[in-house]
DODO-343611 format. One record per residue: x, y, z of N, C-alpha, C in turn; residue in one letter. Coordinates in pm, whole numbers. Example, Ala and Ser with C-alpha at 12.3 -4.5 7.8 and 13.67 -1.06 7.14 Angstrom:
2
+--------+--------+--------+--------+--------+--------+--------+--------+--------+--------+
:   n.c1 :   n.c2 :   n.c3 :  ca.c1 :  ca.c2 :  ca.c3 :   c.c1 :   c.c2 :   c.c3 : tormar :
+--------+--------+--------+--------+--------+--------+--------+--------+--------+--------+
:   1319 :   -569 :    780 :   1230 :   -450 :    780 :   1320 :   -330 :    780 :      a :
:   1285 :   -225 :    708 :   1367 :   -106 :    714 :   1290 :      3 :    787 :      s :
+--------+--------+--------+--------+--------+--------+--------+--------+--------+--------+
//
This chain:
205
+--------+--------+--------+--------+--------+--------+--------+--------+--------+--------+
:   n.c1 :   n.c2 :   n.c3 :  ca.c1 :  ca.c2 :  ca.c3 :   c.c1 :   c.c2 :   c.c3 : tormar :
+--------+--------+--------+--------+--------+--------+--------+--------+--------+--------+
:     83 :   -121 :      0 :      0 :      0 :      0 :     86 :    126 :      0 :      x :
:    210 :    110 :    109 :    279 :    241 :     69 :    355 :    243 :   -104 :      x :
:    349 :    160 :    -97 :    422 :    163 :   -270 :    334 :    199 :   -363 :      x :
:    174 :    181 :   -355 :     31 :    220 :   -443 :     40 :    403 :   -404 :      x :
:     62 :    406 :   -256 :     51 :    562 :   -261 :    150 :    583 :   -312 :      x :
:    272 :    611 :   -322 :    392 :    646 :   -323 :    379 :    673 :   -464 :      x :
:    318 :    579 :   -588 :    327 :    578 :   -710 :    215 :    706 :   -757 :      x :
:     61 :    698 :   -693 :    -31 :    785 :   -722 :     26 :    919 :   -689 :      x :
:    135 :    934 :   -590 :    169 :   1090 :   -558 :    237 :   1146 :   -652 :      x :
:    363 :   1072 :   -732 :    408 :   1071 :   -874 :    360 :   1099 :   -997 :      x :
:    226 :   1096 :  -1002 :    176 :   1106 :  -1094 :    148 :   1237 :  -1158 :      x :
:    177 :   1276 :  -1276 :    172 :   1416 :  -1341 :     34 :   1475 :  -1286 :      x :
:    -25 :   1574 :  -1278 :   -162 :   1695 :  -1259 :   -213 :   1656 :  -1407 :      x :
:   -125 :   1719 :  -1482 :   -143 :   1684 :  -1583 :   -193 :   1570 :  -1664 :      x :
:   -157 :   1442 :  -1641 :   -187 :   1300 :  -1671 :   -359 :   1274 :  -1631 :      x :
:   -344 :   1335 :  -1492 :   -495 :   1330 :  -1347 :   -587 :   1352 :  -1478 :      x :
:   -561 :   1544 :  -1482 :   -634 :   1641 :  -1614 :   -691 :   1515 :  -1722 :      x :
:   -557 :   1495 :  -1819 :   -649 :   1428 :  -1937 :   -668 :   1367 :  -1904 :      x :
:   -660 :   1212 :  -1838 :   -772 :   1127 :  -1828 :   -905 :   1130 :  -1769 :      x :
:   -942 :   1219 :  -1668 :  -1037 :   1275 :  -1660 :  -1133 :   1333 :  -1765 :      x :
:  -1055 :   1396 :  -1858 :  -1168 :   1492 :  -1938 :  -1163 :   1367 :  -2053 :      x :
:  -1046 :   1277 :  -2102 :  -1046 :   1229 :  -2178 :  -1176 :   1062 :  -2154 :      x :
:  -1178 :   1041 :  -2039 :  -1266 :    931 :  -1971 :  -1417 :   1025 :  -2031 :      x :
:  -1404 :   1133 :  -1980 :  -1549 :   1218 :  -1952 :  -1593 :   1198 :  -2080 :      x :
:  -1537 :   1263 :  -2214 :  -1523 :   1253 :  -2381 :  -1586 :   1114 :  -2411 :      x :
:  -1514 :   1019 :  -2384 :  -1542 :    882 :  -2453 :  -1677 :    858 :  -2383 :      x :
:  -1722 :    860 :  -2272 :  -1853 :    869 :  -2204 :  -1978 :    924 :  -2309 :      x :
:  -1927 :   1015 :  -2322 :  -2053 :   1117 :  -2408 :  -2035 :   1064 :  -2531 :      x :
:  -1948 :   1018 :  -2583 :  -1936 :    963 :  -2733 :  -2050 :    865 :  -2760 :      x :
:  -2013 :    800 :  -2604 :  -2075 :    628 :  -2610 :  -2195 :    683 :  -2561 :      x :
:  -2256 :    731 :  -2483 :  -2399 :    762 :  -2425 :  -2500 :    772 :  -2598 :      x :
:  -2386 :    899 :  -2687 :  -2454 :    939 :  -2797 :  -2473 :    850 :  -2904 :      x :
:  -2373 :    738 :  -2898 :  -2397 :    616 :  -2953 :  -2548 :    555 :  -2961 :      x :
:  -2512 :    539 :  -2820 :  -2605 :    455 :  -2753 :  -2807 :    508 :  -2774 :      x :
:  -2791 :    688 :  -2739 :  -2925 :    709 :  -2785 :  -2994 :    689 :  -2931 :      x :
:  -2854 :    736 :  -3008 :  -2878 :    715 :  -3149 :  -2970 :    554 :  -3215 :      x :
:  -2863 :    473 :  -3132 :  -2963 :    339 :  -3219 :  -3073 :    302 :  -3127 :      x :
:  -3128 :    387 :  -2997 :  -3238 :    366 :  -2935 :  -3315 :    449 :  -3000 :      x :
:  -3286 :    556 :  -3056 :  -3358 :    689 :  -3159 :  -3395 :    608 :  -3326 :      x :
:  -3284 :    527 :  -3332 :  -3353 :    468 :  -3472 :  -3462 :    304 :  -3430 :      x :
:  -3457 :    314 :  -3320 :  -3558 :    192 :  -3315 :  -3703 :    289 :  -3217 :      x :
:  -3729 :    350 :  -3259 :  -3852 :    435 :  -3242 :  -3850 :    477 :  -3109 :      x :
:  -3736 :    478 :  -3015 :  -3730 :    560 :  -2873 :  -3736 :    708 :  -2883 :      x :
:  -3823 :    803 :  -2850 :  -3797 :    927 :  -2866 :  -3769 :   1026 :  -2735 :      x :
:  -3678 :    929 :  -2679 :  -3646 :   1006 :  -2558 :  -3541 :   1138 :  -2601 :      x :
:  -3508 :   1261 :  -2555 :  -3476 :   1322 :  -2575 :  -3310 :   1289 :  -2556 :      x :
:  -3196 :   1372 :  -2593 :  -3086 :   1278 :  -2558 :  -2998 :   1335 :  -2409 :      x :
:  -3054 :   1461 :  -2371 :  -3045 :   1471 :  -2242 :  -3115 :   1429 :  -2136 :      x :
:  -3249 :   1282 :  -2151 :  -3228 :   1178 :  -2029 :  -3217 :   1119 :  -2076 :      x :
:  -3113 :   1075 :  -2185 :  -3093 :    958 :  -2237 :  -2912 :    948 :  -2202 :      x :
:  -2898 :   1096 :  -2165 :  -2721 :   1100 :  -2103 :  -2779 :   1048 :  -1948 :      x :
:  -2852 :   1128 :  -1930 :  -2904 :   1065 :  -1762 :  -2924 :    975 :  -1768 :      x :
:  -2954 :    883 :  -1809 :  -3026 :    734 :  -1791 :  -2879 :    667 :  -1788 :      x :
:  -2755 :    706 :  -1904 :  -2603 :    639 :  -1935 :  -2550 :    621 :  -1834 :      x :
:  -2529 :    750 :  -1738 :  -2452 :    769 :  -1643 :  -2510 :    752 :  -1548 :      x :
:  -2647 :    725 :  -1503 :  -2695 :    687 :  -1378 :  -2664 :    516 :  -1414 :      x :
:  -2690 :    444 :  -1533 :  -2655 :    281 :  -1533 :  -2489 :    275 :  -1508 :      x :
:  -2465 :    335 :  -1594 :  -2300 :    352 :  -1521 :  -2192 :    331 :  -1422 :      x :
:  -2330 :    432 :  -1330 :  -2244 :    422 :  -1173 :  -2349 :    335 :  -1109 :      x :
:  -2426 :    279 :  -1123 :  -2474 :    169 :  -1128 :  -2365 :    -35 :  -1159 :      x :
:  -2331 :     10 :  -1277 :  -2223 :   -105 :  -1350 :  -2130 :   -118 :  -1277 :      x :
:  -2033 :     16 :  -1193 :  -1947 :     13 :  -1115 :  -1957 :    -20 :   -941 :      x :
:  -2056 :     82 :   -931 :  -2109 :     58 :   -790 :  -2238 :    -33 :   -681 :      x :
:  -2278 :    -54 :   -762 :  -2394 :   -157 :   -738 :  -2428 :   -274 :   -778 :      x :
:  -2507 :   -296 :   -916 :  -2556 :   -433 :   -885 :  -2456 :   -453 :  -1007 :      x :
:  -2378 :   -452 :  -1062 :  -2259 :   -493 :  -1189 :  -2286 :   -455 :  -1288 :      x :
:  -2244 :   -506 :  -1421 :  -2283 :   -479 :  -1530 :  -2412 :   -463 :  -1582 :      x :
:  -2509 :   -575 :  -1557 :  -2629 :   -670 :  -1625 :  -2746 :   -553 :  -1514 :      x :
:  -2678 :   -532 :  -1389 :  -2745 :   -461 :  -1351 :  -2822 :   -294 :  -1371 :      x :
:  -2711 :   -269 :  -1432 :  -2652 :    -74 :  -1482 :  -2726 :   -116 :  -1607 :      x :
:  -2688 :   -213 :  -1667 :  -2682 :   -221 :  -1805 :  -2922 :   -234 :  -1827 :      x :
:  -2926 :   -324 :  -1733 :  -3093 :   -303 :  -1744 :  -3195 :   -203 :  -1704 :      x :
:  -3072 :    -70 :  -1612 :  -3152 :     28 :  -1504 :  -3146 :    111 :  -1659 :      x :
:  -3044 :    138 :  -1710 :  -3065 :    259 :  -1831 :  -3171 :    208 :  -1926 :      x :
:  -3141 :     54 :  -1968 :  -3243 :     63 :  -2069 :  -3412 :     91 :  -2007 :      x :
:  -3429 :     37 :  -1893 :  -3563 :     60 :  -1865 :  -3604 :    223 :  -1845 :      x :
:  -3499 :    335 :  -1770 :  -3498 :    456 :  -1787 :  -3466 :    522 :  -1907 :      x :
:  -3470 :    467 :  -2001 :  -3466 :    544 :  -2138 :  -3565 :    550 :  -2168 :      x :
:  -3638 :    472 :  -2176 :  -3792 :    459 :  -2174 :  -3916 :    544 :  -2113 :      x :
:  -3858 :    583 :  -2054 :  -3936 :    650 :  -1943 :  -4074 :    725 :  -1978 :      x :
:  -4195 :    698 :  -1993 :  -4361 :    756 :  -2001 :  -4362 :    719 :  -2109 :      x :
:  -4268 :    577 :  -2266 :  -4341 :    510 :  -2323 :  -4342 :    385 :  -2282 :      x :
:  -4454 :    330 :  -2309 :  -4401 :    172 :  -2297 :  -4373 :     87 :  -2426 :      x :
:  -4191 :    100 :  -2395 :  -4140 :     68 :  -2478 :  -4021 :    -16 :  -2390 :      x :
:  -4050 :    -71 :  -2303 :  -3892 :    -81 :  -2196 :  -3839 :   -230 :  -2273 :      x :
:  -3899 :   -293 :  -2312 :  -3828 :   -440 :  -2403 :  -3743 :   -337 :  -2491 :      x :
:  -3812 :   -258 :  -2583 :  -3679 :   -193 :  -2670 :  -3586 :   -162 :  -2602 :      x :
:  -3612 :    -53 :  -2532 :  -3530 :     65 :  -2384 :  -3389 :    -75 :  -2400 :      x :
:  -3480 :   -201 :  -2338 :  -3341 :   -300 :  -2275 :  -3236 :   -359 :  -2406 :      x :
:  -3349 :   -366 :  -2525 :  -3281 :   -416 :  -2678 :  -3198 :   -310 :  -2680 :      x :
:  -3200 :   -179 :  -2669 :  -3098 :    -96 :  -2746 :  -2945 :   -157 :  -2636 :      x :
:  -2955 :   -117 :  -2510 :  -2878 :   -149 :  -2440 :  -2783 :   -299 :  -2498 :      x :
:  -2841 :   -386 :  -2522 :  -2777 :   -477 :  -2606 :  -2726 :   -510 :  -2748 :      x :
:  -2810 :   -383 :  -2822 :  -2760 :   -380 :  -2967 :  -2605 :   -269 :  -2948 :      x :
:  -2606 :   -236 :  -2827 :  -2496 :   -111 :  -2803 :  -2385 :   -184 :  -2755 :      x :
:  -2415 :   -301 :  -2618 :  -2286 :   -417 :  -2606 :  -2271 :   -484 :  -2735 :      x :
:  -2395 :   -546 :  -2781 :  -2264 :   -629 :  -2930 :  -2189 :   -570 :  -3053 :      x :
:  -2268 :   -448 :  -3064 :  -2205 :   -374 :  -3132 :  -2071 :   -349 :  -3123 :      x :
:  -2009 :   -245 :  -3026 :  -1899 :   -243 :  -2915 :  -1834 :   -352 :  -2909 :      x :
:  -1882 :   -531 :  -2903 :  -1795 :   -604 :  -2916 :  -1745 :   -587 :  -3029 :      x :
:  -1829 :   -577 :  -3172 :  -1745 :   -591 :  -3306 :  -1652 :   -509 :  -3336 :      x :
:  -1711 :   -400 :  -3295 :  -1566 :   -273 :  -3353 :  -1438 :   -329 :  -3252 :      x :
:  -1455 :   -327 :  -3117 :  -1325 :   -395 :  -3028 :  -1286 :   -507 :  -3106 :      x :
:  -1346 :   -605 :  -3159 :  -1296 :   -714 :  -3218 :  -1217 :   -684 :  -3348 :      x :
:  -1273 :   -650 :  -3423 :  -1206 :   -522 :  -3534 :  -1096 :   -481 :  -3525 :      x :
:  -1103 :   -397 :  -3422 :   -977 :   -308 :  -3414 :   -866 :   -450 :  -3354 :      x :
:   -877 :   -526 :  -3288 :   -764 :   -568 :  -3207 :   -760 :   -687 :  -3352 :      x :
:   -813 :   -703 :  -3427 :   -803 :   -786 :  -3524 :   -672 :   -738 :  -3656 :      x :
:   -773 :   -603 :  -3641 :   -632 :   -522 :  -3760 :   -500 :   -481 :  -3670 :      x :
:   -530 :   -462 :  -3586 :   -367 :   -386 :  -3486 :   -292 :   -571 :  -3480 :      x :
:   -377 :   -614 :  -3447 :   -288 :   -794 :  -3471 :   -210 :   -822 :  -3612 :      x :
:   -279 :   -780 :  -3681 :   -198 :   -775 :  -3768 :    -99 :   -701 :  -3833 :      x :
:   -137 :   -589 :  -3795 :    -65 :   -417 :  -3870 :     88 :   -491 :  -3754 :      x :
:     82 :   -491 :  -3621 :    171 :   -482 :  -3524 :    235 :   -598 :  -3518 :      x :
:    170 :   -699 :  -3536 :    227 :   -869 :  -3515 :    187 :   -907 :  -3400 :      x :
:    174 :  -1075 :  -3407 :     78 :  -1126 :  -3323 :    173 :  -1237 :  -3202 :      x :
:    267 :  -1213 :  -3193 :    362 :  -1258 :  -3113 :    316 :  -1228 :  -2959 :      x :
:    230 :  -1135 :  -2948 :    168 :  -1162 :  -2781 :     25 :  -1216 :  -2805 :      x :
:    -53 :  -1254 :  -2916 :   -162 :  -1247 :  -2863 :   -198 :  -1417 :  -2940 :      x :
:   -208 :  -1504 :  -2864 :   -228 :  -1619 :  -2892 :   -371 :  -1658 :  -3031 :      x :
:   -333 :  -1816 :  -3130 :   -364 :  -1787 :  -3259 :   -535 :  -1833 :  -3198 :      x :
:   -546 :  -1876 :  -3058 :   -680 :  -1919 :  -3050 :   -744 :  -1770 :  -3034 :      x :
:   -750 :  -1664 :  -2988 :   -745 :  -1571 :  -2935 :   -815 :  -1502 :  -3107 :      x :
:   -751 :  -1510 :  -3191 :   -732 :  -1461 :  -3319 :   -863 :  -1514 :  -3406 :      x :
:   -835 :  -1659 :  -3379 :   -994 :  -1714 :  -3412 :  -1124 :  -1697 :  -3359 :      x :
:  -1109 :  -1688 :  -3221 :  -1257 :  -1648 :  -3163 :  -1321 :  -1526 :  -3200 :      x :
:  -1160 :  -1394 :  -3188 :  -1233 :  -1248 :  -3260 :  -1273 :  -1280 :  -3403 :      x :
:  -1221 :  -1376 :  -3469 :  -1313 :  -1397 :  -3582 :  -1437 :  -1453 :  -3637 :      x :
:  -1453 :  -1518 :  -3549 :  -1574 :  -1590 :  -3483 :  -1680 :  -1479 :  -3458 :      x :
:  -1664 :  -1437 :  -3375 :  -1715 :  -1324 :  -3285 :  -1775 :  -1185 :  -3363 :      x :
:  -1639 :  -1173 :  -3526 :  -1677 :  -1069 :  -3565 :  -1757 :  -1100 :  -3696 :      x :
:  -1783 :  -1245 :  -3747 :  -1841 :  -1308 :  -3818 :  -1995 :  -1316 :  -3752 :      x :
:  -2031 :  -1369 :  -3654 :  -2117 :  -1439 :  -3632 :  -2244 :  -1354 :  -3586 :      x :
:  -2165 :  -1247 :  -3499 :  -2233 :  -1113 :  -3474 :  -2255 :  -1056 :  -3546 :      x :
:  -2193 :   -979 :  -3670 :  -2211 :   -929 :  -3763 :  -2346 :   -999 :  -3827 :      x :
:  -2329 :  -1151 :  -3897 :  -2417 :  -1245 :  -3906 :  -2588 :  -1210 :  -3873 :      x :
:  -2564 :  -1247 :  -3656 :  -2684 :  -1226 :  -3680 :  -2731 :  -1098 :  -3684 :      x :
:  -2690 :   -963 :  -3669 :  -2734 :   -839 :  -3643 :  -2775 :   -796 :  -3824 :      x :
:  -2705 :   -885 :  -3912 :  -2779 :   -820 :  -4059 :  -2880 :   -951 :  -4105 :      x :
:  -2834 :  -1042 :  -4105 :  -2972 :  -1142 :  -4077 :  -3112 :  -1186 :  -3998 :      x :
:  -3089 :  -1217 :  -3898 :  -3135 :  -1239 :  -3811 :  -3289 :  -1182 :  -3860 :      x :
:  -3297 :  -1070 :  -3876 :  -3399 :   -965 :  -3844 :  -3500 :  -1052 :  -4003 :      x :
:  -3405 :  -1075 :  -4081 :  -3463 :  -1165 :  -4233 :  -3530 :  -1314 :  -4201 :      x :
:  -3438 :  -1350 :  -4111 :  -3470 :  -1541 :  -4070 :  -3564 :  -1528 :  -3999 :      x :
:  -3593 :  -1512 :  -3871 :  -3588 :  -1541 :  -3771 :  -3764 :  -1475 :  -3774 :      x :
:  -3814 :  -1332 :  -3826 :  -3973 :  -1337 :  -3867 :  -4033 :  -1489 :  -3930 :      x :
:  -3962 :  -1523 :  -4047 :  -4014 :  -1642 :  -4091 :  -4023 :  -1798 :  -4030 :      x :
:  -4009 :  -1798 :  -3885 :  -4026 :  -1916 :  -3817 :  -4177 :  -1859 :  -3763 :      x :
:  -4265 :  -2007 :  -3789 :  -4383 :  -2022 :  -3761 :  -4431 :  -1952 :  -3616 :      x :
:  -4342 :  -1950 :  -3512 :  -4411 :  -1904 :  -3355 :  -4386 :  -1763 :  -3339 :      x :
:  -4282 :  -1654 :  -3441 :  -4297 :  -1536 :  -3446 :  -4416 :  -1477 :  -3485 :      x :
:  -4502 :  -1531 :  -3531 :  -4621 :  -1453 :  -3526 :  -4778 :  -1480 :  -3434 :      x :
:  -4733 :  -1577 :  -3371 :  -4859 :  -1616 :  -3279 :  -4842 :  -1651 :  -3152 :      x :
:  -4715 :  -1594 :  -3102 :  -4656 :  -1625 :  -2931 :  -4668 :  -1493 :  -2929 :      x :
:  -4636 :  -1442 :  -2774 :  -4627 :  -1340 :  -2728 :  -4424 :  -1326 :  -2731 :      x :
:  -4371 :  -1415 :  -2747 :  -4251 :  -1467 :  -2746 :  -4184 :  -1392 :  -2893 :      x :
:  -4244 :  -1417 :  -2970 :  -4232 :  -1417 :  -3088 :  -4229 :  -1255 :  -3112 :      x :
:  -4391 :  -1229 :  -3030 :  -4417 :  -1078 :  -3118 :  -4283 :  -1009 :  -3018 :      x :
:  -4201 :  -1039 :  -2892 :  -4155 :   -957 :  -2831 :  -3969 :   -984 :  -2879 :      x :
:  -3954 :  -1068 :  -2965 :  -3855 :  -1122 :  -3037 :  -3842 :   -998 :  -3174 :      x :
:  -3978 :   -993 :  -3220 :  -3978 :   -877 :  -3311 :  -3952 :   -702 :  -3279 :      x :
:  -4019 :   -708 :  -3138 :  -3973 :   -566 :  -3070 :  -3850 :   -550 :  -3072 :      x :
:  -3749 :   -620 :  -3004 :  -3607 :   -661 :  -2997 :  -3506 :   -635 :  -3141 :      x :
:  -3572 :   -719 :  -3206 :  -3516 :   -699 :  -3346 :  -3506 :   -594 :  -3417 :      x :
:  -3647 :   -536 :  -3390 :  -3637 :   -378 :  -3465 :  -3587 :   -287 :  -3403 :      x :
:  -3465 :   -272 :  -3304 :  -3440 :   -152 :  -3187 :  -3285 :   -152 :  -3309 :      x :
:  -3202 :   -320 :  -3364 :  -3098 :   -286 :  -3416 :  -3098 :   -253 :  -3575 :      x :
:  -3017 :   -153 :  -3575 :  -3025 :    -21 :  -3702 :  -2991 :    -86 :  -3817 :      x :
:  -3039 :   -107 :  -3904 :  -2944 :   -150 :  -4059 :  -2966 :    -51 :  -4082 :      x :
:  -3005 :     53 :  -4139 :  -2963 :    191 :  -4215 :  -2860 :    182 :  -4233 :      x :
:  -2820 :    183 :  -4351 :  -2664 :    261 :  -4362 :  -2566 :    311 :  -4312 :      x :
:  -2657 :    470 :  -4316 :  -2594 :    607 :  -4272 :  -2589 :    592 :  -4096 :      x :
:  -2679 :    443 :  -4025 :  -2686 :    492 :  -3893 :  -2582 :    400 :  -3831 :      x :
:  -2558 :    254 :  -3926 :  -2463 :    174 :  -3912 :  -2324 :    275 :  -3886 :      x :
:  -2304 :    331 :  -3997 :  -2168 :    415 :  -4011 :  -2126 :    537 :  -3912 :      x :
:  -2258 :    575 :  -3903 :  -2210 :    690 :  -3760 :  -2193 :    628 :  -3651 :      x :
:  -2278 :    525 :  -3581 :  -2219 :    429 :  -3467 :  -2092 :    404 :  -3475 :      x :
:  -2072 :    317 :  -3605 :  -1921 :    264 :  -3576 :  -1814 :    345 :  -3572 :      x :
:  -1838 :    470 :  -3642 :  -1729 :    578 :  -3677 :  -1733 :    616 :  -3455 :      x :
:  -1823 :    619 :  -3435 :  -1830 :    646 :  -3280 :  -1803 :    574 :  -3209 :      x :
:  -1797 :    443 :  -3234 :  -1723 :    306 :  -3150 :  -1571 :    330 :  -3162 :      x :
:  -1531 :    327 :  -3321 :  -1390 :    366 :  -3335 :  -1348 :    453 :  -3233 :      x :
:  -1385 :    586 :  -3291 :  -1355 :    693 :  -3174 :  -1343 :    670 :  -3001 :      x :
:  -1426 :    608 :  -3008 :  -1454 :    561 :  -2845 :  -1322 :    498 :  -2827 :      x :
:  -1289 :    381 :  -2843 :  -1223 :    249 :  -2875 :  -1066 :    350 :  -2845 :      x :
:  -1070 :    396 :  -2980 :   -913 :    448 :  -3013 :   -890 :    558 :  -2871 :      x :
:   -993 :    614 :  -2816 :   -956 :    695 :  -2719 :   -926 :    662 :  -2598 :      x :
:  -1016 :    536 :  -2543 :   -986 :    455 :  -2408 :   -843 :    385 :  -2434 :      x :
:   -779 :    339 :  -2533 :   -680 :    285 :  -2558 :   -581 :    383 :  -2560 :      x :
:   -575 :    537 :  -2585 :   -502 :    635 :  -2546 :   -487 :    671 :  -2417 :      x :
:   -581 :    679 :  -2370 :   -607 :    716 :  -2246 :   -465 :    587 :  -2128 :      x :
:   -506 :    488 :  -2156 :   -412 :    375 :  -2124 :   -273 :    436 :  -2099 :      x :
:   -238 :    488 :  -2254 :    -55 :    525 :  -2277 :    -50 :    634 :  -2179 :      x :
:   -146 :    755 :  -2190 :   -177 :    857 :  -2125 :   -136 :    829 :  -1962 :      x :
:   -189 :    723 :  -1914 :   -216 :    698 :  -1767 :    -58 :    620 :  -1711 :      x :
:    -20 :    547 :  -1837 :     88 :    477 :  -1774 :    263 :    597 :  -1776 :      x :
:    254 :    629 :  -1855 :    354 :    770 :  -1874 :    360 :    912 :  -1806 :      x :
:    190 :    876 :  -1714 :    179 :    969 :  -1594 :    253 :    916 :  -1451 :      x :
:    258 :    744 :  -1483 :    364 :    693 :  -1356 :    488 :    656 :  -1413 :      x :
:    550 :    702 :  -1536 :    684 :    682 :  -1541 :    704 :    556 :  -1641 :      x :
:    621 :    484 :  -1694 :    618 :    369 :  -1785 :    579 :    412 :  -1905 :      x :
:    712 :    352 :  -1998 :    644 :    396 :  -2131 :    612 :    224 :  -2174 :      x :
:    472 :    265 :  -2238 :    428 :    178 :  -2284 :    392 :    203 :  -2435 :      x :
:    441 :    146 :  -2572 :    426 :    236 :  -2693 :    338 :    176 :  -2729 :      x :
:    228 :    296 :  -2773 :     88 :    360 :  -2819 :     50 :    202 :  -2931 :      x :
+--------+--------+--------+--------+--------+--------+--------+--------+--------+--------+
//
């Protein structure tokens, strides 16, 4: 413990500064992400409680009931005076798998651009897996999966279709997400170099 303090007292003002504002940045990137493909699946929450809803699940994810927990308080508060909370919770999940693919993506091309000498070849296959299969069902799925007989006469079915329609194929809405995942992505991974060169470790970018 004296060696944990000893290191945090070392640490640049400066370093404190950007990762702070730079944490704060990627937050709002991802919140705006996040309303966007709840905005293209017919949520019309405004996107200032839709930042409230981010950051109250948030400190929720960290401080309370975990991920699954934060992660179901926003989608049901996004929602808030429609009843729409199955979507509210779909967007919340079209926003984690999403987020997995671009992460998968990126560590897929930097594996290669950089060389793959730390990152094992099973490791390599699963992100391909992962960025196949997801991809897969998020542009399919929505095609197959109406045409099974119990999507139209379960309650199962019709709430399978709510779900489905929260994730975006548009184009133009595909491309602004991901251009905003990137961003996100490439900035928490700065933030990293940022934090370790504030205690004296260079770690290259």
């Amino acid at each position: 413990f004296e060696n944990l303090a000893k290191t945090f007292r070392t640490i640049s003002p400066w370093a404190v500064f950007l990762v702070v504002v730079g944490y704060t940045t990627g937050q709002l990137l991802s919140s705006l992400k996040w309303w966007t493909i709840a905005r293209s699946g017919g949520i019309t929450t405004p996107y200032p409680t839709a930042l409230k809803a981010y950051f109250i699940g948030m400190f929720l994810n960290c401080f309370s009931f975990g991920m699954l927990g934060g992660d179901a308080a926003r989608g049901i508060l996004v929602a808030q005076g429609q009843p729409r909370k199955t979507e509210g919770l779909a967007s919340v999940i079209a926003d984690r798998i999403h987020g997995l693919i671009v992460l998968s993506c990126i560590a897929l091309v930097t594996s290669a651009m950089m060389g793959r000498d730390r990152v094992s070849p099973d490791l390599i296959q699963l992100l391909l897996l992962l960025v196949v299969g997801c991809s897969a069902g998020w542009l399919l799925g929505p095609w197959l999966l109406p045409r099974l007989p119990f999507m139209k006469t379960t309650k199962i079915g019709l709430k399978l279709q709510q779900v489905l329609a929260i994730f975006p194929r548009d184009p133009k809405t595909l491309v602004f997400i991901t251009a905003i995942s990137i961003a996100f992505h490439l900035l928490q991974i700065s933030l990293h170099t940022v934090m370790a060169a504030g205690m004296g470790i260079e770690i290259p970018f």
